[in-house]
C-alpha positions as CSV (number, residue, x, y, z in Angstrom):
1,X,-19.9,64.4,14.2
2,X,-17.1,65.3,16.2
3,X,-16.8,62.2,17.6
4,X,-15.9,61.0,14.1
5,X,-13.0,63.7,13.4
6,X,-11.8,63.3,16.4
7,X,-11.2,59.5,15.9
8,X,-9.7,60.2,12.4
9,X,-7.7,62.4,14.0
10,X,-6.6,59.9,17.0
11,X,-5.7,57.4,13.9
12,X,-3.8,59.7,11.7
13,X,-1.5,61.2,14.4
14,X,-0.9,57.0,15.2
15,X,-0.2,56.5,11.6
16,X,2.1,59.8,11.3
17,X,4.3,57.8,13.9
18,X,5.1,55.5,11.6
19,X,5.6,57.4,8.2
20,X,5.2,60.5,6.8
21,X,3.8,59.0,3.2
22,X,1.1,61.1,1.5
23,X,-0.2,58.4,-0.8
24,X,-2.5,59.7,-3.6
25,X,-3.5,56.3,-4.5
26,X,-5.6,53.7,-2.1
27,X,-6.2,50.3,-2.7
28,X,-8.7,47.9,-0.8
29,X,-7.9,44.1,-1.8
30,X,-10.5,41.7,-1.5
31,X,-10.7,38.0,-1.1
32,X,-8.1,36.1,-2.1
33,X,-6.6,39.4,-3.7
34,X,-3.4,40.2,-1.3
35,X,-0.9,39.5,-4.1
36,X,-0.9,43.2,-5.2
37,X,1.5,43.5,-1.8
38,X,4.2,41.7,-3.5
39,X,4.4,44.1,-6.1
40,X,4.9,47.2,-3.6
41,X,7.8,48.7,-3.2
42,X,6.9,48.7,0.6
43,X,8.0,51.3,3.2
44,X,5.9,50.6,6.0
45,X,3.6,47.8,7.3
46,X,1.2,48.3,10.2
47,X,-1.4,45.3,11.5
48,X,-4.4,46.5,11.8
49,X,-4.9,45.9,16.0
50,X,-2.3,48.3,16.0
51,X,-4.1,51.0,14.8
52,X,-6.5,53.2,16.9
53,X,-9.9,52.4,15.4
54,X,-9.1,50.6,13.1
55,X,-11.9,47.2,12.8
56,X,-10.2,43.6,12.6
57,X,-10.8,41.5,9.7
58,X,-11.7,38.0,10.7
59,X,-12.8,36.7,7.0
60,X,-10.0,33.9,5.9
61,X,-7.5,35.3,3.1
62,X,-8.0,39.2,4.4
63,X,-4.3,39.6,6.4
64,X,-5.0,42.9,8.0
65,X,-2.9,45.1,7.1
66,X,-2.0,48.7,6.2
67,X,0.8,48.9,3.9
68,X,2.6,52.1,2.8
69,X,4.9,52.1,-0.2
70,X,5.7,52.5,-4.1
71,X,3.3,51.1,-7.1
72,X,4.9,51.5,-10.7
73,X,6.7,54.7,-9.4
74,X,3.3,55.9,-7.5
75,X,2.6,56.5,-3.3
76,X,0.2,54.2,-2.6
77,X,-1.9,52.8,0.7
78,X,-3.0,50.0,0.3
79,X,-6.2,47.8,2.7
80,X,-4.3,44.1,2.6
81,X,-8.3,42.7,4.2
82,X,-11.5,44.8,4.6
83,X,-14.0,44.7,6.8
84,X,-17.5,43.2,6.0
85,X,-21.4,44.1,7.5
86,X,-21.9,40.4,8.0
87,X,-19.1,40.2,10.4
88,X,-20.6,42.2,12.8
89,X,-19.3,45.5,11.8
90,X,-21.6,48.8,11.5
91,X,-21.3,50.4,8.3
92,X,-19.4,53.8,10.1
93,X,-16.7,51.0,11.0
94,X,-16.5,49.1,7.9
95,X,-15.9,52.9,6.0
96,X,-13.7,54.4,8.2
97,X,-10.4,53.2,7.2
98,X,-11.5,55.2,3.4
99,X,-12.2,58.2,6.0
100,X,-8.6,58.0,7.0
101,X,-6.6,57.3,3.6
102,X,-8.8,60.6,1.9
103,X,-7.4,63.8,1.2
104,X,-9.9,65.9,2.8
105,X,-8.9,64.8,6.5
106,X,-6.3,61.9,5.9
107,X,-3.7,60.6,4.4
108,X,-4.0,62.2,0.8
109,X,-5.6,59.5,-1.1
110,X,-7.9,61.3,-4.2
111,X,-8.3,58.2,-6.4
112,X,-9.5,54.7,-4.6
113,X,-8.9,51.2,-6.9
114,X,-11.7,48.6,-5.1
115,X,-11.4,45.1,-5.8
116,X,-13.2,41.9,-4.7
117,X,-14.5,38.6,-5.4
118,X,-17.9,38.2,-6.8
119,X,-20.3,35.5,-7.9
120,X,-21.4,36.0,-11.9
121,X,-24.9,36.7,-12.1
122,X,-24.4,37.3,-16.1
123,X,-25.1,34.6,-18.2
124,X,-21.8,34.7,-20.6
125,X,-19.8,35.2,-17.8
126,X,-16.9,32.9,-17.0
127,X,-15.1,31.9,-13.8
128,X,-11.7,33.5,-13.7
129,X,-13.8,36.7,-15.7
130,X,-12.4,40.8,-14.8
131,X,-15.3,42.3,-14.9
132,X,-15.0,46.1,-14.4
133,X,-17.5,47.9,-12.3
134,X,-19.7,50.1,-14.2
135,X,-22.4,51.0,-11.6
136,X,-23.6,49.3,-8.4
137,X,-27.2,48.3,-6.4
138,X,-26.7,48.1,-2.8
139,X,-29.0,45.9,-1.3
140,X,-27.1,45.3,2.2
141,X,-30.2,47.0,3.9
142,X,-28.1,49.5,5.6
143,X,-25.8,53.3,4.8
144,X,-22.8,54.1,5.8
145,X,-23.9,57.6,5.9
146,X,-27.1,57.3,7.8
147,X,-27.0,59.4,10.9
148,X,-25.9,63.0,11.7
149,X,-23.5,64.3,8.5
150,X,-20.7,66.1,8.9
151,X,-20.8,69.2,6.1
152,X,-16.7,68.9,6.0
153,X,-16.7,65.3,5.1
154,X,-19.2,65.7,2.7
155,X,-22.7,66.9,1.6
156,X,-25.9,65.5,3.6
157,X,-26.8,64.1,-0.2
158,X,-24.2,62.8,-2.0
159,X,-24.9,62.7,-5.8
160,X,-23.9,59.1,-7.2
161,X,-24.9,59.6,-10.9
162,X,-21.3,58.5,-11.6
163,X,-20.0,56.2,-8.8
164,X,-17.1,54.4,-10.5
165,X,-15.2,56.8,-12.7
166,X,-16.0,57.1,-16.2
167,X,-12.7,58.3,-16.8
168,X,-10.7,55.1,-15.4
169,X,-13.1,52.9,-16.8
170,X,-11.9,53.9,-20.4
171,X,-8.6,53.8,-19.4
172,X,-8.6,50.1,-17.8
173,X,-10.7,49.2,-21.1
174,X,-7.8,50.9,-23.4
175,X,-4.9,48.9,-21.8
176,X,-6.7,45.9,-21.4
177,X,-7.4,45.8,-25.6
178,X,-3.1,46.9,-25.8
179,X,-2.0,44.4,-23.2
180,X,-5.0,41.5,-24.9
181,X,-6.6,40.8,-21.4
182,X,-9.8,40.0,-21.6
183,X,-12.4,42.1,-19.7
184,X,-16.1,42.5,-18.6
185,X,-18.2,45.5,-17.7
186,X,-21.2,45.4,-15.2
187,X,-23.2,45.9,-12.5
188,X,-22.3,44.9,-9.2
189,X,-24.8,43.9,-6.6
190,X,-23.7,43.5,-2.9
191,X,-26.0,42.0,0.1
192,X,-25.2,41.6,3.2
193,X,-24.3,38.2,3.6
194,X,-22.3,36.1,4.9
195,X,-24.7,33.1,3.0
196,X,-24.5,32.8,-0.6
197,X,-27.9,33.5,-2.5
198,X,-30.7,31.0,-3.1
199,X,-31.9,30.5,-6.7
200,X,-34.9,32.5,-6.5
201,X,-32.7,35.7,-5.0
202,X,-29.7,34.6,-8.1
203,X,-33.3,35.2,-10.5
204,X,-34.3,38.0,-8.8
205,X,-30.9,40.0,-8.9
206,X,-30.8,39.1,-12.6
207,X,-34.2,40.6,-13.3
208,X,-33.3,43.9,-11.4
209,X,-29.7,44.4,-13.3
210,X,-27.6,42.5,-11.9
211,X,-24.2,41.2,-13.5
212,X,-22.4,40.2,-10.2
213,X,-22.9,39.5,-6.7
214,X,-21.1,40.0,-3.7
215,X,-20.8,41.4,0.0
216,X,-18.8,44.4,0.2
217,X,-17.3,47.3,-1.9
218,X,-20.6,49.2,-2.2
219,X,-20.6,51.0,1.3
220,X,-16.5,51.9,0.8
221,X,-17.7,53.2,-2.4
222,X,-20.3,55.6,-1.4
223,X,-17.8,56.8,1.1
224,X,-15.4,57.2,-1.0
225,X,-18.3,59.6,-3.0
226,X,-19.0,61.4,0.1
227,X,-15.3,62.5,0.3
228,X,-15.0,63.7,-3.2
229,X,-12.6,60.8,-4.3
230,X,-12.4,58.9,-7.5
231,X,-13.1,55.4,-7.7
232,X,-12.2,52.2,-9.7
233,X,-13.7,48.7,-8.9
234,X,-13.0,45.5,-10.3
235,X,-14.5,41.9,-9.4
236,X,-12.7,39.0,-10.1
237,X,-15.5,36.2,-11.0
238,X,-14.9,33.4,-8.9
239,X,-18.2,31.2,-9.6
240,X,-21.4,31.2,-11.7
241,X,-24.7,32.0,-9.9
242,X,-27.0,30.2,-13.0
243,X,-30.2,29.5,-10.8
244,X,-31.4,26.7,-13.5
245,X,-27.8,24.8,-13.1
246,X,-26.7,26.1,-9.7
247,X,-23.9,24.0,-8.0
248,X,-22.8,24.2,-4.5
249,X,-19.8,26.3,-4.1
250,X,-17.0,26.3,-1.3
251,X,-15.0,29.6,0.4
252,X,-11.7,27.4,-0.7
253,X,-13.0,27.0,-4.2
254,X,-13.7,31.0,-4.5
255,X,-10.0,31.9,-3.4
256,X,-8.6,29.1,-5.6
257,X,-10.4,31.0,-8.9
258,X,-9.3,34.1,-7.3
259,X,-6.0,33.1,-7.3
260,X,-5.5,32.1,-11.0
261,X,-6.9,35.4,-12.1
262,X,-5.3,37.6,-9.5
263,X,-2.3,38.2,-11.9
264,X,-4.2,39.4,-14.5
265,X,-6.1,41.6,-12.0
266,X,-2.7,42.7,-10.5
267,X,-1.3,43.9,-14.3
268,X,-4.0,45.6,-14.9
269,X,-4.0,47.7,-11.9
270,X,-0.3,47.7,-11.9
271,X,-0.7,49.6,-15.8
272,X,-3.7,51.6,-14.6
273,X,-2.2,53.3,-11.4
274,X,1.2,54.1,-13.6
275,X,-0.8,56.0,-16.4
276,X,-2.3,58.2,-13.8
């Protein structure tokens, strides 16, 4: 338990070196979803093998890095690339950077947007869909919180009866009927990867609840819980998981769709972070 303050700690007093920013705001971007940086007024940059600690994302599209700066008139942190289980990463790695940016021991963060690129599981789903996270099943056979728990990080039993709040979610849904962007609301799934699903699993995460698929989000989440902060998710839908008329689908073909819906994404986040 110590271990793990003591390594916040190490990264923090790395990070102070470089700026003094006490961002309320954090933002993991997922696949294909770095365009948000362009948008930040930015103060400070630093790669992620700079930083004690700190995991390195190997997935294509996730740059790796930790960016410091102005959103819509707001201090933000924002993840340019997360870390995924399937890349060899425990689940205490993968989570640690959301240990850093909180309030309670970190940089100051109290409200954490998530976004990433999922696979629709729903059948009136489109590619290119929003869909804004409602609730989440985490299949990835592992917790980020399993082990010893640290009573000043937070309790041994999280409660999670409202994961992604309710309070954003009506907020994204009001801007996104004045600004005419067309959303979704669901259920996101996440396994552990890195291959995509087979039709019988696409049929069985329909039956259990399912409106989206994909490999991350869910343990930053429940850390992000454990530490008492807010959270907003959002999946961009970058293919259609229909298990009677499933088509092969490429990592270049998910960032392409990712791509052409990332601005709408990016708006929307841009509106919702300035209303706060």
């Amino acid at each position: 338990m110590n271990e793990l303050r003591n390594k916040i700690n190490e990264t923090i007093n790395f990070i102070r070196t470089k700026t003094s920013m006490q961002p309320s705001i954090g933002i993991i971007l997922g696949t294909g979803l770095g365009g948000l940086v362009q948008e930040i007024d930015i103060e400070c940059s630093i790669d992620y093998d700079e930083i004690p600690h700190f995991p390195l994302s190997t997935v294509e599209s996730h740059h790796g890095k930790l960016i410091f700066g102005k959103l819509n008139g707001k201090d933000v942190v924002a993840m340019q690339g997360r870390f995924h289980y399937y890349e060899g990463y425990t689940m205490q790695q993968i989570t640690f950077p959301v240990r850093v940016m909180s309030k309670k021991f970190g940089l100051g963060v109290e409200t954490l947007f998530i976004s990433n690129a999922g696979g629709g599981l729903n059948p009136e789903f489109e590619k290119g869909d929003l869909m804004i996270m409602t609730d989440h099943i985490n299949l990835i056979g592992d917790n980020p919180l399993i082990g010893p728990n640290d009573e000043e990080l937070g309790p041994r039993f999280p409660d999670m009866s409202e994961p992604y709040s309710k309070e954003l979610i009506a907020l994204a849904e009001k801007i996104a009927e004045e600004e005419n962007i067309k959303v979704r609301k669901g259920v996101y799934v996440a396994l552990a990867g890195p291959n995509l699903e087979t039709r019988a699993e696409y049929r069985f995460l329909r039956i259990i609840g399912a409106d989206a698929v994909g490999m991350s989000t869910v343990p930053e989440n429940i850390v992000a819980n454990h530490m008492g902060m807010k959270c907003f998710g959002m999946t961009i839908i970058t293919d259609l998981c229909d298990p009677d008329n499933l088509q092969p689908v490429t990592v270049e073909e998910v960032i392409a769709v990712a791509k052409r819906a990332e601005p709408k994404m990016t708006f929307l986040l841009k509106k919702l972070i300035e209303r706060l």
